[in-house]
Backbone as CSV, one residue per row, in Angstrom:
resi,resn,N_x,N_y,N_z,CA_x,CA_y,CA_z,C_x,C_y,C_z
1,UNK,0.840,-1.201,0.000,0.000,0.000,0.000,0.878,1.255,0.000
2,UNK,0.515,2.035,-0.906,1.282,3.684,-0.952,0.314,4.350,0.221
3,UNK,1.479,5.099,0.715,0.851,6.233,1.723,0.939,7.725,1.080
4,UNK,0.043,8.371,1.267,-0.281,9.813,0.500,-0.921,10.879,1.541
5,UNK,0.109,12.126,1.453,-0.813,13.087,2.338,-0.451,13.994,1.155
6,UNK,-1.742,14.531,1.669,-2.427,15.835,0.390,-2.578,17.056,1.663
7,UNK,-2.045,18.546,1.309,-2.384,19.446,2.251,-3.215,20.211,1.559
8,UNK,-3.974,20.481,2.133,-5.126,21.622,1.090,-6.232,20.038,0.921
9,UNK,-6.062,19.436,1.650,-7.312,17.741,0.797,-8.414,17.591,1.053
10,UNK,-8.639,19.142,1.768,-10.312,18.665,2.091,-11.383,19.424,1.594
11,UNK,-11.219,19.947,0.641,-11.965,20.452,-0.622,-11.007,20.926,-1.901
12,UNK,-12.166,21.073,-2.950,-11.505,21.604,-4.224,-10.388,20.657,-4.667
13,UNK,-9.810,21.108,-5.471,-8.722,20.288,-6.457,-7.743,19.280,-5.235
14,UNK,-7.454,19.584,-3.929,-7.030,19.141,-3.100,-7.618,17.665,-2.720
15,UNK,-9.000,17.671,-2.372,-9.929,16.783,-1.962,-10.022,15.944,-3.153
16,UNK,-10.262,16.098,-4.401,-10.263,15.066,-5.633,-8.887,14.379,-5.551
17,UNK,-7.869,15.095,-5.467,-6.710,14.267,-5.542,-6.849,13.369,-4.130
18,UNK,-6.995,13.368,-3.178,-7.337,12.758,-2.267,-8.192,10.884,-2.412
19,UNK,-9.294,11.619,-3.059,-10.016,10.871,-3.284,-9.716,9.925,-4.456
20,UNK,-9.041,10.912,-5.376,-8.377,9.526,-6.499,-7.801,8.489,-5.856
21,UNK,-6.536,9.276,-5.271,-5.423,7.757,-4.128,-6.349,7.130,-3.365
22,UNK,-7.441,7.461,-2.999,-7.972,5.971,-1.892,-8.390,5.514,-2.251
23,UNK,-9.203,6.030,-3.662,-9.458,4.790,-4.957,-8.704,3.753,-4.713
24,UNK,-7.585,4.358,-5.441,-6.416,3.403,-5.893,-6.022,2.422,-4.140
25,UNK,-6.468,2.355,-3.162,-6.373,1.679,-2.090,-4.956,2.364,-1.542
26,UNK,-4.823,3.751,-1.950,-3.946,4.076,-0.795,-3.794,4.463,0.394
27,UNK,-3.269,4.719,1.308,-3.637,5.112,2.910,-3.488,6.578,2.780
28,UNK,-4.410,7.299,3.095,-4.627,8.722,2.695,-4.422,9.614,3.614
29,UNK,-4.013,10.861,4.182,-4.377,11.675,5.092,-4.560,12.981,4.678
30,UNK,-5.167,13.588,4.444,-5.961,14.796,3.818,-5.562,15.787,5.306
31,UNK,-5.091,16.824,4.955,-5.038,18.333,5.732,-5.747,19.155,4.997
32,UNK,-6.388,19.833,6.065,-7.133,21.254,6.225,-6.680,22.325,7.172
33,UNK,-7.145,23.671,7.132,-6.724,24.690,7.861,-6.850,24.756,9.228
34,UNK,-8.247,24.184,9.631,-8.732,24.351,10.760,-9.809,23.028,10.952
35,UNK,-10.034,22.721,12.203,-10.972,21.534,12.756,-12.105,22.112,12.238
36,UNK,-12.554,22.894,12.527,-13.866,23.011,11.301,-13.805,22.441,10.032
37,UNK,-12.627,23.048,9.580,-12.755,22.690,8.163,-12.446,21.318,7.489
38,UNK,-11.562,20.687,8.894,-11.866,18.962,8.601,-12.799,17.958,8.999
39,UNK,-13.539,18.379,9.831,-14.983,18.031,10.490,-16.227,18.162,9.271
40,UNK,-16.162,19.355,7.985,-16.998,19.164,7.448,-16.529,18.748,6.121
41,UNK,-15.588,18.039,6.263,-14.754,17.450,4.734,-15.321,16.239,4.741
42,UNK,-16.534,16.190,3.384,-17.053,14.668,2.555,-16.345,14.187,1.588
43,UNK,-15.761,12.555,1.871,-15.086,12.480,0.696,-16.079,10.895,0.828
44,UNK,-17.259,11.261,1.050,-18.214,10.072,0.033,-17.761,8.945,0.642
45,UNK,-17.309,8.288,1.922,-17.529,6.929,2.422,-16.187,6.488,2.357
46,UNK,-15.171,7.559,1.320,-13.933,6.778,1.609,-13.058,6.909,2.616
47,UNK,-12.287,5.940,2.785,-11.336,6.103,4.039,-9.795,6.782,3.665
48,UNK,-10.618,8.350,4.308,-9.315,9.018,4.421,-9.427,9.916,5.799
49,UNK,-8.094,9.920,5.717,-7.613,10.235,7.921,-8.063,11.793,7.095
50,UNK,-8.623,12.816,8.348,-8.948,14.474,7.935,-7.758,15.022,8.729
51,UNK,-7.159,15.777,8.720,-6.211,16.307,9.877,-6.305,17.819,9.696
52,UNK,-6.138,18.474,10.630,-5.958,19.850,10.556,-4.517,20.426,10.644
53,UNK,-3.756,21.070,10.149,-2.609,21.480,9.582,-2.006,22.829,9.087
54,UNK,-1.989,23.878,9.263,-1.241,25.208,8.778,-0.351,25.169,8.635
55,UNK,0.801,25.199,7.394,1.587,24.906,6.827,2.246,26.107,7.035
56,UNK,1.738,27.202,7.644,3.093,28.218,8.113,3.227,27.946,9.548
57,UNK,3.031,26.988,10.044,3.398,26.310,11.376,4.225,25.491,11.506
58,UNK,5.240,25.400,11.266,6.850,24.711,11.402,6.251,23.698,12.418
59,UNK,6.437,23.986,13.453,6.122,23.006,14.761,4.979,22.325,14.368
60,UNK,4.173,22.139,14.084,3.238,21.654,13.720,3.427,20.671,12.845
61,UNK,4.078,21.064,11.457,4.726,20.379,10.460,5.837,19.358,10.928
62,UNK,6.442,19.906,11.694,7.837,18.935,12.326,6.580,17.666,13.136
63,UNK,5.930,17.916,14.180,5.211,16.889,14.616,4.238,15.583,14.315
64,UNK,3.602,16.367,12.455,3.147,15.428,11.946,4.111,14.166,11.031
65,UNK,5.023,15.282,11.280,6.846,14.831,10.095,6.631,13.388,11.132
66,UNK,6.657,13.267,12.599,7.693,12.613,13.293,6.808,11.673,13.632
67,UNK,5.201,11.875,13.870,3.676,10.831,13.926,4.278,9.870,12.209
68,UNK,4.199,10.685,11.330,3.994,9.565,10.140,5.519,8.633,9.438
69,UNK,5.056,7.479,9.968,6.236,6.417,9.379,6.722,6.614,8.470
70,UNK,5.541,6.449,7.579,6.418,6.042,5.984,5.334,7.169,4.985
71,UNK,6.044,7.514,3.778,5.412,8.523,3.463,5.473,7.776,1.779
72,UNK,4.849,7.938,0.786,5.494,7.758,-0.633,4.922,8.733,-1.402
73,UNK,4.078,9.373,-1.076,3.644,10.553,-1.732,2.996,11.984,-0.784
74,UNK,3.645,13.037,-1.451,3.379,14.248,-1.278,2.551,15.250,-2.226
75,UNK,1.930,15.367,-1.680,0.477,16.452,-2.929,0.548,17.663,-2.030
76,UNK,1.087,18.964,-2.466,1.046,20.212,-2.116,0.378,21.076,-2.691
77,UNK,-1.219,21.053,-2.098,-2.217,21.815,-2.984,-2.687,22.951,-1.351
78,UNK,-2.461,22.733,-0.488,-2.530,24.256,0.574,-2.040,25.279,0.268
79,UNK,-3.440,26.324,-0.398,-3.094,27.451,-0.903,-3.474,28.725,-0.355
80,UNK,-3.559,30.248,-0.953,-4.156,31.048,-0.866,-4.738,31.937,-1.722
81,UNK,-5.563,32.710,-1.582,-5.785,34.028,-2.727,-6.002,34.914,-1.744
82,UNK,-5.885,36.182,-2.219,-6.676,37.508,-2.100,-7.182,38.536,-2.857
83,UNK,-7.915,38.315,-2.938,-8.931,39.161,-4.112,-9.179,40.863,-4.349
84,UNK,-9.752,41.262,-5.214,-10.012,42.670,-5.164,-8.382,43.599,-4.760
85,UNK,-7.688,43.234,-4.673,-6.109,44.173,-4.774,-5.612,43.829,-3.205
86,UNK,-6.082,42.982,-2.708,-5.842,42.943,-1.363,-4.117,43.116,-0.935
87,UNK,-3.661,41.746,-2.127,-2.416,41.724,-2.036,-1.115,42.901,-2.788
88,UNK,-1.999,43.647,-2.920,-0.977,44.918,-3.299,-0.584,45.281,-1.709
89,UNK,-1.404,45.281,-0.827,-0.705,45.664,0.695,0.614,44.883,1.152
90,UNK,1.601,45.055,0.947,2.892,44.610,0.942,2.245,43.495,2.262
91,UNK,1.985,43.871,3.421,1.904,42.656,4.479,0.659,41.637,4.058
92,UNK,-0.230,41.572,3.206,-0.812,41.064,2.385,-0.184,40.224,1.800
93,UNK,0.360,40.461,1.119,1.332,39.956,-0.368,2.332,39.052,0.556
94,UNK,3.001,39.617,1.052,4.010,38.022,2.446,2.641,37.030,3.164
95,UNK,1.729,37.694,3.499,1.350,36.143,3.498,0.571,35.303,2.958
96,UNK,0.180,35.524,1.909,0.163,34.796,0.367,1.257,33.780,0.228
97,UNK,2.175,34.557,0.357,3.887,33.789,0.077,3.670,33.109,1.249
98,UNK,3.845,33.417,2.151,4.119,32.680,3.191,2.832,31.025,3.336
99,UNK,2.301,31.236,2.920,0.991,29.913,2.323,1.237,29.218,1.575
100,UNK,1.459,30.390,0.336,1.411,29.005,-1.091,3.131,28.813,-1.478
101,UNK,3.812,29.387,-0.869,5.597,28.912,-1.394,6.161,28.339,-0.514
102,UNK,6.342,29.215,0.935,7.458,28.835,2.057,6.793,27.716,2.640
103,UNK,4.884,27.674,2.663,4.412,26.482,3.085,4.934,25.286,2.536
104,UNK,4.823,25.102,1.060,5.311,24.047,-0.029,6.451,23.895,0.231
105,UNK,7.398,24.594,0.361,8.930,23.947,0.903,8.811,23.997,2.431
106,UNK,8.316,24.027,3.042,7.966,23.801,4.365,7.835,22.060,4.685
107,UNK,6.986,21.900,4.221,5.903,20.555,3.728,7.622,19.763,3.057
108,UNK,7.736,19.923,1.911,8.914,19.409,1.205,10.231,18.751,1.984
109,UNK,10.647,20.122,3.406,11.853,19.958,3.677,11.633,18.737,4.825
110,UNK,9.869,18.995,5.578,10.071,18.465,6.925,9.668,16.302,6.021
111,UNK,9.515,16.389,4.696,9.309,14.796,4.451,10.323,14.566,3.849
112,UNK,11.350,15.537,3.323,12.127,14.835,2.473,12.985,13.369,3.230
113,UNK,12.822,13.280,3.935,14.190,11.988,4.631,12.676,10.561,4.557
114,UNK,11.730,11.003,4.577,10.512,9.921,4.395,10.468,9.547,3.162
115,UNK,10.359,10.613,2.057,10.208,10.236,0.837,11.770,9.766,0.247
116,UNK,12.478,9.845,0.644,14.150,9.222,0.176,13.948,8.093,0.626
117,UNK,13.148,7.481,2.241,13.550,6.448,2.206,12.524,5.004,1.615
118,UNK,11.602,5.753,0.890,10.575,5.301,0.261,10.683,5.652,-1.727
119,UNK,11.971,6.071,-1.611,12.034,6.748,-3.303,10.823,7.243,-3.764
120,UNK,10.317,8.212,-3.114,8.955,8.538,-3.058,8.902,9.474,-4.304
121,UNK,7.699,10.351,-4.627,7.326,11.672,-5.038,6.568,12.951,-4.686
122,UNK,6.837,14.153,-5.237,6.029,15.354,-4.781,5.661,15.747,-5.433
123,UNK,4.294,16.436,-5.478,3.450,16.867,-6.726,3.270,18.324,-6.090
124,UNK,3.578,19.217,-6.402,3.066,20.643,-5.764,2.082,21.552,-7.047
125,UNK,1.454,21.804,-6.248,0.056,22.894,-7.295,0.938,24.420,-7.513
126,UNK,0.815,24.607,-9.298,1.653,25.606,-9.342,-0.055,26.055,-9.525
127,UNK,0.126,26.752,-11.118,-0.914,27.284,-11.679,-0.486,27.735,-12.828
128,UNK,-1.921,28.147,-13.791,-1.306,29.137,-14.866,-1.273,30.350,-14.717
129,UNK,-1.356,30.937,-13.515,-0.493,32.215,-12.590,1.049,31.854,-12.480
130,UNK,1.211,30.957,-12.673,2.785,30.509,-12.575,3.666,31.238,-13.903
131,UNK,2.943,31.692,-14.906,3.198,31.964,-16.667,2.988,33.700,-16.447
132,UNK,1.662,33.345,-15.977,0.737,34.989,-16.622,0.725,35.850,-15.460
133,UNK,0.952,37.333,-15.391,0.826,38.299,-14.244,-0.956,38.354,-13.856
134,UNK,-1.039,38.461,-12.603,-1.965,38.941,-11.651,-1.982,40.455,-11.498
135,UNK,-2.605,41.401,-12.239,-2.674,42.305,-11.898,-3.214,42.594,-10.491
136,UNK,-4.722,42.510,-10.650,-5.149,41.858,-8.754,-4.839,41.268,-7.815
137,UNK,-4.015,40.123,-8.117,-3.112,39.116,-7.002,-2.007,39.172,-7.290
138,UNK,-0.684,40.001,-7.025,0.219,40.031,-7.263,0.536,38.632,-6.275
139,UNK,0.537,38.982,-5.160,0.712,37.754,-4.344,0.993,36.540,-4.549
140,UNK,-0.513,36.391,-5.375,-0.951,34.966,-5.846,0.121,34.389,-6.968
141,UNK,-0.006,35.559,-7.696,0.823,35.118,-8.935,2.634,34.817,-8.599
142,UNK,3.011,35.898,-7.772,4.405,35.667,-7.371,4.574,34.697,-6.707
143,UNK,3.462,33.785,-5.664,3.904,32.558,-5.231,3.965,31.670,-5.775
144,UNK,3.448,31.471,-6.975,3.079,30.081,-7.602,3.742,30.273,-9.112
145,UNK,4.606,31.717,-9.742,5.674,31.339,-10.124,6.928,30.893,-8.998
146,UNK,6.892,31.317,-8.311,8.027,30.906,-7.473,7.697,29.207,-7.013
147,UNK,6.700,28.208,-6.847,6.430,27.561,-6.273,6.723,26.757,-7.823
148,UNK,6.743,27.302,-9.236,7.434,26.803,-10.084,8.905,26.561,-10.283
149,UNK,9.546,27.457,-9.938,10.813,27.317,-9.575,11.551,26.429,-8.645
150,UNK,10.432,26.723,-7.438,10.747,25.426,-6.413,11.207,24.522,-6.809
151,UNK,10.118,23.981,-7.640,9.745,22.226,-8.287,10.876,22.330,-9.032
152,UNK,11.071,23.220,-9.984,12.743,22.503,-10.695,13.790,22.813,-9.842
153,UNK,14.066,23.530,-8.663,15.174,23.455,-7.877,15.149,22.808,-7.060
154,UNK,14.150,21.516,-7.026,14.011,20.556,-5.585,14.458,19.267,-6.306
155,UNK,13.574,19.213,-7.863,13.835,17.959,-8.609,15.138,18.108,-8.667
156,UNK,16.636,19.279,-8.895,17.619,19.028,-9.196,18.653,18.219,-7.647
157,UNK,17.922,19.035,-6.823,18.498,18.614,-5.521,18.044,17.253,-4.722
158,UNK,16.930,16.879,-5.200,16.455,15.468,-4.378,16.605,14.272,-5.522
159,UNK,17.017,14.562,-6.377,16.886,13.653,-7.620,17.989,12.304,-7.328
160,UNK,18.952,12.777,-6.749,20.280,12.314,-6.180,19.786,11.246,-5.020
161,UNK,18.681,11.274,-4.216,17.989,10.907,-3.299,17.206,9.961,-4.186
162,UNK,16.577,9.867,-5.101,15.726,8.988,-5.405,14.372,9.719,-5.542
163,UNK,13.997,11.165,-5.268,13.004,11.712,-5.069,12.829,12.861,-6.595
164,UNK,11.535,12.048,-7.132,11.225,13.055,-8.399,10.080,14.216,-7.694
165,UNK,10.197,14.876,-8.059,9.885,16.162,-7.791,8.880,17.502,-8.917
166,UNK,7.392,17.384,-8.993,7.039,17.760,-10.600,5.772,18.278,-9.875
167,UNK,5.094,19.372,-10.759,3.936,20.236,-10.677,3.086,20.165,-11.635
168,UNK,1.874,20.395,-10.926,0.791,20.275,-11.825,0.132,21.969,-11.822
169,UNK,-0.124,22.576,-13.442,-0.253,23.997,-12.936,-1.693,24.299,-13.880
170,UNK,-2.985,24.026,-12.677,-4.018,24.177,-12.921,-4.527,25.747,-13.963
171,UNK,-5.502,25.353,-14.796,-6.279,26.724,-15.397,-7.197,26.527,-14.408
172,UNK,-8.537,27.313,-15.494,-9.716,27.406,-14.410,-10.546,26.454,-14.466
173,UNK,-10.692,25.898,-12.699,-11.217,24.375,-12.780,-12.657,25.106,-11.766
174,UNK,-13.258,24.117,-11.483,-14.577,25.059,-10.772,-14.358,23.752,-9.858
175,UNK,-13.798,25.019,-8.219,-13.768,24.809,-6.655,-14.844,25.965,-6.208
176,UNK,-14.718,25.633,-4.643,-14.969,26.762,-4.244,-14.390,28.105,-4.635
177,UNK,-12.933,28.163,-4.475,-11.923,29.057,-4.674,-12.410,29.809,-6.194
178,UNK,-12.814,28.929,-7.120,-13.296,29.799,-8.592,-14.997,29.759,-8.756
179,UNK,-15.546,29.729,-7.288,-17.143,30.019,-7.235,-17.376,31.052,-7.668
180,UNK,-17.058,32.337,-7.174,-17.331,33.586,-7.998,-17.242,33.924,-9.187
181,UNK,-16.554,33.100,-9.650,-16.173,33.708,-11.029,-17.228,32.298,-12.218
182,UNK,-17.368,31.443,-11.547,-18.478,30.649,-12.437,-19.955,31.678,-11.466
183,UNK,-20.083,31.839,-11.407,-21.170,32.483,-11.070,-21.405,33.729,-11.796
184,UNK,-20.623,34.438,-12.331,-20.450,35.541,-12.783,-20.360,35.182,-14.746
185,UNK,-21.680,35.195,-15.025,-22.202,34.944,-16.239,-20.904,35.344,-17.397
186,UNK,-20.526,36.492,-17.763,-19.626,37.342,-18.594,-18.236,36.605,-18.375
187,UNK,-17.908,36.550,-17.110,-16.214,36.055,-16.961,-16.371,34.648,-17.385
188,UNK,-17.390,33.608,-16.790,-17.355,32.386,-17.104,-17.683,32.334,-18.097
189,UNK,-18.152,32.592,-19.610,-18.589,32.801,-20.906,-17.133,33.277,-21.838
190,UNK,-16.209,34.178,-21.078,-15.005,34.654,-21.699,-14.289,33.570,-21.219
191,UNK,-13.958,33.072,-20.365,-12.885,32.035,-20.057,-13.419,30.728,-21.186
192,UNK,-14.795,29.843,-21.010,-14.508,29.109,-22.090,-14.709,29.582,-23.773
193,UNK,-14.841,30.935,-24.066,-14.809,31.156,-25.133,-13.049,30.775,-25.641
194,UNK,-11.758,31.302,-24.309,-11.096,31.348,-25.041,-10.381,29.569,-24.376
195,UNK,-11.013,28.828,-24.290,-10.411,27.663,-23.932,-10.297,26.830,-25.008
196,UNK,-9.941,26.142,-25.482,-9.616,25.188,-26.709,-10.150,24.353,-26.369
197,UNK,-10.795,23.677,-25.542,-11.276,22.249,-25.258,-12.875,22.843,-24.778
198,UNK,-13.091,24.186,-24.600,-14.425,24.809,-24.558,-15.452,24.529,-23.191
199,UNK,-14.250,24.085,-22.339,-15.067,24.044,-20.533,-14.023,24.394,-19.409
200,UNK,-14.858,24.755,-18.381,-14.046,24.835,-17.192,-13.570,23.359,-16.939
201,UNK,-12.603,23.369,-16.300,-11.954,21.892,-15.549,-12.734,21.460,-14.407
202,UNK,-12.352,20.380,-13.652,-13.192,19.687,-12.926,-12.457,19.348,-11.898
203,UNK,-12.241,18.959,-10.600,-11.270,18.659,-10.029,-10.545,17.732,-10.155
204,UNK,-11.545,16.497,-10.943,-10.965,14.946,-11.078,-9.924,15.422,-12.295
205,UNK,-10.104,16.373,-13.426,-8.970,16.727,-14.536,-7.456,16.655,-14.015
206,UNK,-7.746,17.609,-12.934,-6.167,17.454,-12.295,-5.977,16.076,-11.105
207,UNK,-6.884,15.579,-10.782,-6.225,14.498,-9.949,-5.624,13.547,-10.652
208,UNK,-6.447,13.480,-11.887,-6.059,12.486,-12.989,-4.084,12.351,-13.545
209,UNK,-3.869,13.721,-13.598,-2.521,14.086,-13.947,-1.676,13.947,-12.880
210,UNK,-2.483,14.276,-11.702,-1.126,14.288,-10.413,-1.170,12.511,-9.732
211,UNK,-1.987,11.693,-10.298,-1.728,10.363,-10.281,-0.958,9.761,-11.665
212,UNK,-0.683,10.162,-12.359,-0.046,9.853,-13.530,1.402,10.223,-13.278
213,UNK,1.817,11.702,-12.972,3.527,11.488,-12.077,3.716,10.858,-11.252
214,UNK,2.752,10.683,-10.340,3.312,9.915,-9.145,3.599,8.237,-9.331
215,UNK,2.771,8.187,-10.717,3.264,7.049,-11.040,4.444,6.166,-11.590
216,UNK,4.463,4.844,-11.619,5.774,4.448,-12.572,6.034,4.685,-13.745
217,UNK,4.826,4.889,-14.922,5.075,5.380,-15.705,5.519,6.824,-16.153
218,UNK,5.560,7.789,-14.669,6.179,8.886,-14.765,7.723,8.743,-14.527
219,UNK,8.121,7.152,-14.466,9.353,7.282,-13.797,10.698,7.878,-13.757
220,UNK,10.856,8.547,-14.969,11.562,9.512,-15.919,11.180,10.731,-16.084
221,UNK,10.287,11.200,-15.064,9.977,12.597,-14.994,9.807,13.307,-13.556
222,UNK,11.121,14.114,-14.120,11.081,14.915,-12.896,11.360,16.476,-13.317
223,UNK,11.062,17.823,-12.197,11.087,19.048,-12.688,10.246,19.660,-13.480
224,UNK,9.027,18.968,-13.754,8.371,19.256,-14.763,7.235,20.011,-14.142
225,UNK,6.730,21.682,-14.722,5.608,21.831,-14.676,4.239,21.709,-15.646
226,UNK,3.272,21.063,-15.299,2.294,20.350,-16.451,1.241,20.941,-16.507
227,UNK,1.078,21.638,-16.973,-0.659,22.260,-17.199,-1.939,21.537,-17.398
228,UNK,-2.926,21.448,-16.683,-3.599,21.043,-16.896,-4.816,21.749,-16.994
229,UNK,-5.093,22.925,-18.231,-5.565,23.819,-18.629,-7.275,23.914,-19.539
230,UNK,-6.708,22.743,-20.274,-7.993,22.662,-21.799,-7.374,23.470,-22.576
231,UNK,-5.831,23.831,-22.809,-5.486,24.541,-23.940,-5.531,25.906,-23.681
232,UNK,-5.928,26.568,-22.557,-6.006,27.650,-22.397,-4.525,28.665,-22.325
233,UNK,-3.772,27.903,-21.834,-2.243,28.938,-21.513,-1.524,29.020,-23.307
234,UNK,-2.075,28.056,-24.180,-1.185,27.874,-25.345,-2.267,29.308,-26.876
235,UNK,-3.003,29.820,-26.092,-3.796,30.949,-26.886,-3.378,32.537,-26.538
């Protein structure tokens, strides 16, 4: 049996990837922000552990590091946004970063000696903010190019270890997180006008891909960020 913790796993693109691996009969543990928010996480009858987790909590991170034995997969989908210009407020904008980057190498540094000794993998959620500027989310956008960079400066450094290291960098999939904007007749009408495959994504789109690196047949891939768009970043 593969063991898999997903941070961000108890909704949205987080929670599907979740739910793919326990498909597949893996031993799952899904993180959320807060006991609320893992208390009301449905993942439909399957057996996955809920845990609560803030990934700008070192101590926290070190303790679940030292509870879990054996690790073979890492899914780094604990994110953030801030909307409407929030993150133009410089102390705004750090903790954005401080969520979606320093969390992800946070997460990264406290498993790497688990996943070496399991020749494991890490899948971290970039985006196609990872490519394109955020005028509104500077934040957003500067973490998750940087959280691209990560992924090829971790694959060069853990590769030596046995540990492939690759991103999956979502378009617009419909979570909570992109509720407003499917709700909003005009934006959701312009986004699949200009999509090539002519729909929003789904969450299972990307779980589908971040079980495909983690697999053997990814076994030759590492550093890679993968879009999983509908064609949208290539227009």
């Amino acid at each position: 049996m593969r063991h898999v913790l997903v941070t961000g796993g108890t909704s949205g693109i987080g929670r599907a990837i979740a739910c793919a691996f326990a498909d597949d009969h893996c031993g799952v543990i899904a993180t959320g922000l807060t006991v609320a928010e893992v208390s009301g996480a449905d993942f439909h009858g399957r057996t996955i552990s809920a845990r609560a987790l803030d990934v700008t909590d070192g101590p926290a991170i070190a303790a679940l590091a030292a509870e879990i034995e054996r690790l073979d997969v890492l899914i780094n989908c604990a994110g953030m946004i801030q909307r409407a210009g929030r993150e133009h407020d410089p102390e705004q904008f750090a903790r954005t970063l401080e969520v979606n980057l320093t969390g992800t190498m946070r997460m990264c540094a406290a498993f790497r000696g688990h996943l070496q000794r399991s020749q494991g993998s890490i899948v971290n959620l970039a985006s196609m903010l990872s490519f394109f500027g955020a005028g509104a989310a500077p934040g957003y956008s500067a973490s998750k190019g940087g959280v691209a960079q990560l992924t090829k400066s971790l694959a060069i450094a853990y590769a030596a270890e046995g540990i492939r290291v690759n991103a999956i960098a979502p378009g617009w999939i419909e979570t909570p997180l992109t509720a407003p904007l499917v709700a909003d007749s005009v934006r959701r009408e312009a986004i699949i006008a200009r999509t090539p495959l002519g729909r929003w994504g789904q969450p299972e789109d990307v779980a589908g891909a971040v079980k495909f690196l983690c697999s053997p047949q990814a076994a030759f891939i590492t550093g890679v960020i993968l879009p999983v768009d509908g064609g949208y970043s290539v227009m």
